[in-house]
N, CA, C and O of each residue as an XYZ file, in Angstrom:
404
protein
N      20.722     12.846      8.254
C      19.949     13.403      7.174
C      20.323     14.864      7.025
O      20.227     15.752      7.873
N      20.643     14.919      6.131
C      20.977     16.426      5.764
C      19.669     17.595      4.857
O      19.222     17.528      3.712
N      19.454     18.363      5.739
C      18.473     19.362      5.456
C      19.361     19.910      4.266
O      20.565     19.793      4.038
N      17.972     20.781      3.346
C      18.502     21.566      2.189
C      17.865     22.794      2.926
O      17.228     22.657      3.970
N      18.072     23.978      2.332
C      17.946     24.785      2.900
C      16.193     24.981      2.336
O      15.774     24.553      1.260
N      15.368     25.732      3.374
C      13.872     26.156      2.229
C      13.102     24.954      2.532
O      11.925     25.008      2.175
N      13.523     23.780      3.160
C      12.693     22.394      2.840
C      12.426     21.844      4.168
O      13.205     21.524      5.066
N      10.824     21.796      4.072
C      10.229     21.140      5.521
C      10.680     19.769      6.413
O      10.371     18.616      6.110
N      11.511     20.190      7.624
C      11.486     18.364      8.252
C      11.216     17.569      7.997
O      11.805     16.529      7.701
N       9.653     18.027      8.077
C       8.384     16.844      8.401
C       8.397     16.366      7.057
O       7.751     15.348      6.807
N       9.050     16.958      6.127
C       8.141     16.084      4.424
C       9.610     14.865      3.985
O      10.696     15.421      3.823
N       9.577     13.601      3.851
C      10.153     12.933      3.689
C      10.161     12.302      2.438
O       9.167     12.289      1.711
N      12.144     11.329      1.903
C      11.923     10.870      0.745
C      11.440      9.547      1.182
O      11.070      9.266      2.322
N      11.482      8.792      0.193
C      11.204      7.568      0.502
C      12.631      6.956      1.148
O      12.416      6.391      2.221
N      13.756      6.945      0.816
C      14.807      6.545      0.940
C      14.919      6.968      2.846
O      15.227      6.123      3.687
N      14.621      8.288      3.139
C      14.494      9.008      4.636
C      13.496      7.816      5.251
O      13.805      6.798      5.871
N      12.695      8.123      5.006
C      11.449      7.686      5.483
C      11.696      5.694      5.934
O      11.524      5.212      7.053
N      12.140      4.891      4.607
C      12.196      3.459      4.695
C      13.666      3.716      6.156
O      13.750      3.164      7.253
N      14.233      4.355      5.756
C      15.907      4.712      6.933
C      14.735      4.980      8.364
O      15.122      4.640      9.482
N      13.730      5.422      8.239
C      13.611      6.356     10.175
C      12.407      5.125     10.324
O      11.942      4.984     11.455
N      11.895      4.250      9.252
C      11.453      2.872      9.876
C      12.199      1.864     10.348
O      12.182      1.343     11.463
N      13.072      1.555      9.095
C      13.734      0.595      9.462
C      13.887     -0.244      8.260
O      14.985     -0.739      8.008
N      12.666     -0.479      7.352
C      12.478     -0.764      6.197
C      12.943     -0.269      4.632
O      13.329      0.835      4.248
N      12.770     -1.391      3.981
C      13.741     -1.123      2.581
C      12.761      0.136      1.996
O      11.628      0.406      2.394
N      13.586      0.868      0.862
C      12.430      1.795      0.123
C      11.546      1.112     -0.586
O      10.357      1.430     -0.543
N      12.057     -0.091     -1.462
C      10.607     -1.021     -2.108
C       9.670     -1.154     -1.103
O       8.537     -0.912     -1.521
N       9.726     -1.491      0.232
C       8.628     -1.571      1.278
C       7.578     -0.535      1.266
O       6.420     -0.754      0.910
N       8.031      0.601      1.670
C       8.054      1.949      1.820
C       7.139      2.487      0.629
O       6.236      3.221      1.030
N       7.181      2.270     -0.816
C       6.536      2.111     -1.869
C       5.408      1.811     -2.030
O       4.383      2.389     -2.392
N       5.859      0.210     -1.530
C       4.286     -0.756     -1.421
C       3.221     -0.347     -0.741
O       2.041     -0.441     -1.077
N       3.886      0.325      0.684
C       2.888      0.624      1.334
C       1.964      1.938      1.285
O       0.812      2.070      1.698
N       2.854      2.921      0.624
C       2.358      4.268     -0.154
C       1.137      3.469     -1.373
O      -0.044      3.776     -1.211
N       1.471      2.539     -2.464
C       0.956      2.449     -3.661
C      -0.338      1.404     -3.034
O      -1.164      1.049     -3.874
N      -0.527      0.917     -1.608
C      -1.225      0.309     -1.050
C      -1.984      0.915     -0.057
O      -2.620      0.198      0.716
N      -2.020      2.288      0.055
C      -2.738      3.294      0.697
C      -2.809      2.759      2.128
O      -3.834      2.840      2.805
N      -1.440      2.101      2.639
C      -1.359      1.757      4.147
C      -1.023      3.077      4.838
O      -1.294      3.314      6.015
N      -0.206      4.190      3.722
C       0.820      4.933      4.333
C       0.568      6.269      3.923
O       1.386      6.535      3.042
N      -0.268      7.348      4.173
C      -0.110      8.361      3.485
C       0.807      9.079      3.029
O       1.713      9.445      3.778
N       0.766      9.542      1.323
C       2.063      9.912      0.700
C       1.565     10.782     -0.509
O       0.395     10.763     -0.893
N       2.336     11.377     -0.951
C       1.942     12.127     -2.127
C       2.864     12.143     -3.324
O       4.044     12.495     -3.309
N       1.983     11.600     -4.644
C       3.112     11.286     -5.674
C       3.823     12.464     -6.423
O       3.289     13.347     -7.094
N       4.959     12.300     -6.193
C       5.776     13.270     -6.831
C       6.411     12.667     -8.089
O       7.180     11.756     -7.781
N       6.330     12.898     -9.477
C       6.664     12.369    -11.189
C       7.080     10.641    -10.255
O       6.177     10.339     -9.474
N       7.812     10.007    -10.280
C       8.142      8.528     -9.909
C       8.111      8.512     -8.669
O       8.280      7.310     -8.876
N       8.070      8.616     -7.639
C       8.431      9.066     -6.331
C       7.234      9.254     -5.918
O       6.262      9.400     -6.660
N       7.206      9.270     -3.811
C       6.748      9.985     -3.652
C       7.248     10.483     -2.031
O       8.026      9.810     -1.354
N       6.684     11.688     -1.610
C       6.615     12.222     -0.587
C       5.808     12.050      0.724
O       4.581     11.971      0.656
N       6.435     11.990      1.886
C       5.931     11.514      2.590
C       5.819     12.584      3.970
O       6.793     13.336      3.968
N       4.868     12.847      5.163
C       4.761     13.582      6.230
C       5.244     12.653      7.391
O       4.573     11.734      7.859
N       6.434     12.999      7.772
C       6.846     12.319      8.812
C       5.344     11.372     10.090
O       4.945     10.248     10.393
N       5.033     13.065     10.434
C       3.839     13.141     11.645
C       2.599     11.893     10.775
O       2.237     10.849     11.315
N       2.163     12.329      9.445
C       0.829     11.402      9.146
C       1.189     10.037      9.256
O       0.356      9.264      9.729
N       2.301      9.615      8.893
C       2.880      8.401      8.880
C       2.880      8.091     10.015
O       2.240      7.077     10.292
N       3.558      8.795     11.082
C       3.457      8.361     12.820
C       1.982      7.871     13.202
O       1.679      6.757     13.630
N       1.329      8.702     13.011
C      -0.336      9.065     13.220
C      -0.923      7.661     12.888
O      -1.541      7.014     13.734
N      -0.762      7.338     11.960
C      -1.345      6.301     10.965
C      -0.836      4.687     11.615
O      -1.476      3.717     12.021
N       0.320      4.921     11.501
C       1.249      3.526     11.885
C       1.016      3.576     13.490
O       1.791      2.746     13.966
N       0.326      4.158     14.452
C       0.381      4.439     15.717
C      -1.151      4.247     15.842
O      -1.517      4.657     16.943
N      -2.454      3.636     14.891
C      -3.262      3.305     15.407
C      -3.526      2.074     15.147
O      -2.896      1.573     14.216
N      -4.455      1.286     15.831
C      -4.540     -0.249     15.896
C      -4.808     -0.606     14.436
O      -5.132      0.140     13.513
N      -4.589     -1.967     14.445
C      -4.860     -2.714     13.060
C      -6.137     -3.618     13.541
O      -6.215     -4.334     14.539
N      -7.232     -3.335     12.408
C      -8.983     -4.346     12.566
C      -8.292     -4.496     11.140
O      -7.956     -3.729     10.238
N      -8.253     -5.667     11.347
C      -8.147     -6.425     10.057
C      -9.629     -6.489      9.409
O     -10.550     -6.662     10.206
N      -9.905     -6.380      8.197
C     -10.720     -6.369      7.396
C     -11.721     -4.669      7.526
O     -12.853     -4.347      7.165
N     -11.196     -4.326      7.851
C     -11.279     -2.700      8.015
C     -10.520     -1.648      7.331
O      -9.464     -1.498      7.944
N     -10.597     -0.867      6.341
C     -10.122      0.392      6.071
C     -10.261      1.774      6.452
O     -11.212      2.155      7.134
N      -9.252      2.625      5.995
C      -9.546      3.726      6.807
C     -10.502      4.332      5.448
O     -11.610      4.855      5.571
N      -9.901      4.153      4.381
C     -10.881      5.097      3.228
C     -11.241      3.436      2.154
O     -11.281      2.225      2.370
N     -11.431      4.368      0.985
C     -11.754      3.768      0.096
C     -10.829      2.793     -0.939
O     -10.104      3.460     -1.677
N     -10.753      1.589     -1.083
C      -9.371      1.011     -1.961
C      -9.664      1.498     -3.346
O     -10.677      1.760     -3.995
N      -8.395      1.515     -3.533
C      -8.154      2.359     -5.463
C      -9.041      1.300     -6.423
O      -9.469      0.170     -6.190
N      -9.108      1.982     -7.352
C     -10.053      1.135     -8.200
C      -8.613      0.100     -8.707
O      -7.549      0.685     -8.911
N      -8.675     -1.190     -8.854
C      -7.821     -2.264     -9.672
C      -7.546     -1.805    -10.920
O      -8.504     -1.561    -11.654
N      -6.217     -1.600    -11.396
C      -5.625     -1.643    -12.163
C      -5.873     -2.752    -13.346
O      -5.428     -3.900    -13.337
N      -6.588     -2.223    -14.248
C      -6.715     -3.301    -15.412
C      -5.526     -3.257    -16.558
O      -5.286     -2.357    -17.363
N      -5.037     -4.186    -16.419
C      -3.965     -4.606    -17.128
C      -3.840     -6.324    -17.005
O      -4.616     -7.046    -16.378
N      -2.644     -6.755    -17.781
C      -2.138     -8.017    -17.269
C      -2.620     -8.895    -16.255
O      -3.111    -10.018    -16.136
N      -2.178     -7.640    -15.386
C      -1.670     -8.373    -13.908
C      -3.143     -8.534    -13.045
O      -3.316     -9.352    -12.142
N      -4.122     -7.595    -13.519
C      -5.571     -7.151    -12.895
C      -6.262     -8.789    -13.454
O      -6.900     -9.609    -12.793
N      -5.812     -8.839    -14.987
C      -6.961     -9.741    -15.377
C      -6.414    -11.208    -14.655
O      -7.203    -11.742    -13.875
N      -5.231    -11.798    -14.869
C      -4.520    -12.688    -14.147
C      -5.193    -13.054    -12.477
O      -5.510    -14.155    -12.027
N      -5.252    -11.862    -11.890
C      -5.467    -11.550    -10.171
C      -7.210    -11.949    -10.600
O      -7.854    -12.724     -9.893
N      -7.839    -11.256    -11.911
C      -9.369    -11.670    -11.451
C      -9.420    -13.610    -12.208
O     -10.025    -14.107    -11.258
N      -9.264    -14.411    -12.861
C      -8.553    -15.163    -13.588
C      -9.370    -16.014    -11.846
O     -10.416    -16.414    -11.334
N      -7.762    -15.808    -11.614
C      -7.390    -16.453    -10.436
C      -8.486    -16.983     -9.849
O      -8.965    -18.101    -10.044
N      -9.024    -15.763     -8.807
C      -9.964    -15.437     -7.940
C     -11.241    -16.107     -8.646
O     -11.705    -16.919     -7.846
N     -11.791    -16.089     -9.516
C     -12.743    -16.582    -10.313
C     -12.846    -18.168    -10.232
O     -13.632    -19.004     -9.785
N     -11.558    -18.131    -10.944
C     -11.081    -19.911    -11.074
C     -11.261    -20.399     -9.285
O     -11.908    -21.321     -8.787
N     -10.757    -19.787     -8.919
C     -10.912    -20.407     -7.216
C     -11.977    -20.630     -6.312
O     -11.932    -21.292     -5.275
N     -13.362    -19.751     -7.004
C     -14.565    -19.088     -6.577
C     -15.366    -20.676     -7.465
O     -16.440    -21.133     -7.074
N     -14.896    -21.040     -8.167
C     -15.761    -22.356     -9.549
C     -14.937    -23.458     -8.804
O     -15.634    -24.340     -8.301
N     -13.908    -23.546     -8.678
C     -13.106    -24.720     -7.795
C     -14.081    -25.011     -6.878
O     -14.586    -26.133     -6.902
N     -14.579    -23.868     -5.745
C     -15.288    -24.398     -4.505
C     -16.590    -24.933     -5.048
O     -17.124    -25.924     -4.550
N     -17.105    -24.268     -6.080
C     -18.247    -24.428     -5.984
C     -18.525    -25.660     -6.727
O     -19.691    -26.036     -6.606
N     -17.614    -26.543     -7.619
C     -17.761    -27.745     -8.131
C     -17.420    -28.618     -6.957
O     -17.999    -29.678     -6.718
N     -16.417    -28.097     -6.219
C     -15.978    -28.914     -4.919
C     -17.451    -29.585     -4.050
O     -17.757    -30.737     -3.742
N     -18.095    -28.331     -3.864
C     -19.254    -28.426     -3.080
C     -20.638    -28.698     -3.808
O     -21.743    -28.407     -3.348
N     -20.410    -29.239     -4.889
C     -21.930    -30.290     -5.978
C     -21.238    -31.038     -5.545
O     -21.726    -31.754     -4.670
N     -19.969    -31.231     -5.870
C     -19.804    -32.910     -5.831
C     -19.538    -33.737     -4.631
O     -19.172    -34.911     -4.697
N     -19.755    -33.016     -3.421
C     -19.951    -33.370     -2.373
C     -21.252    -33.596     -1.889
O     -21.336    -34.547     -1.112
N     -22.260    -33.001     -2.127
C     -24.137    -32.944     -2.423
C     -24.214    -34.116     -2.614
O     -25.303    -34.629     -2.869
């Protein structure tokens, strides 16, 4: 990795960052735009702290546990589709389970 001159170690691209995991940059993304990974958006991009990332990825996983708050859902397409779904699947059980009564 080649330093520029003026520019902190610790602050990483995504491209650095997916390279000193191991993982692709789409990964690396997901897990920034999925608030697994602390990062900070820079115009398309974003920036990353070597150390918070260590910090973070270095404490246990409780599944069904967060550390903060999840982003509010994106309403679009893909939001209404995802609630669609979930809905339809939520009326599936519950006709499942009359007609088992």
């Amino acid at each position: 990795m080649t330093e520029t001159p003026g520019r902190d170690p610790d602050v990483l691209t995504t491209a650095e960052l997916a390279t000193k995991l191991g993982l692709s940059p789409q990964t690396v993304r997901r897990m920034a735009n999925a608030g697994q990974i602390p990062a900070l958006k820079t115009g398309k991009d974003f920036r990353y702290s070597w150390q918070a990332v260590r910090e973070v990825l270095r404490q246990p996983h409780h599944p069904g546990e967060t550390a903060h708050e999840p982003p509010e859902p994106k309403k679009g397409a893909g939001y209404r589709a995802q609630r669609r779904a979930r809905t339809g699947a939520q009326n599936q059980t519950t006709q499942e389970q009359v007609s088992q009564e």
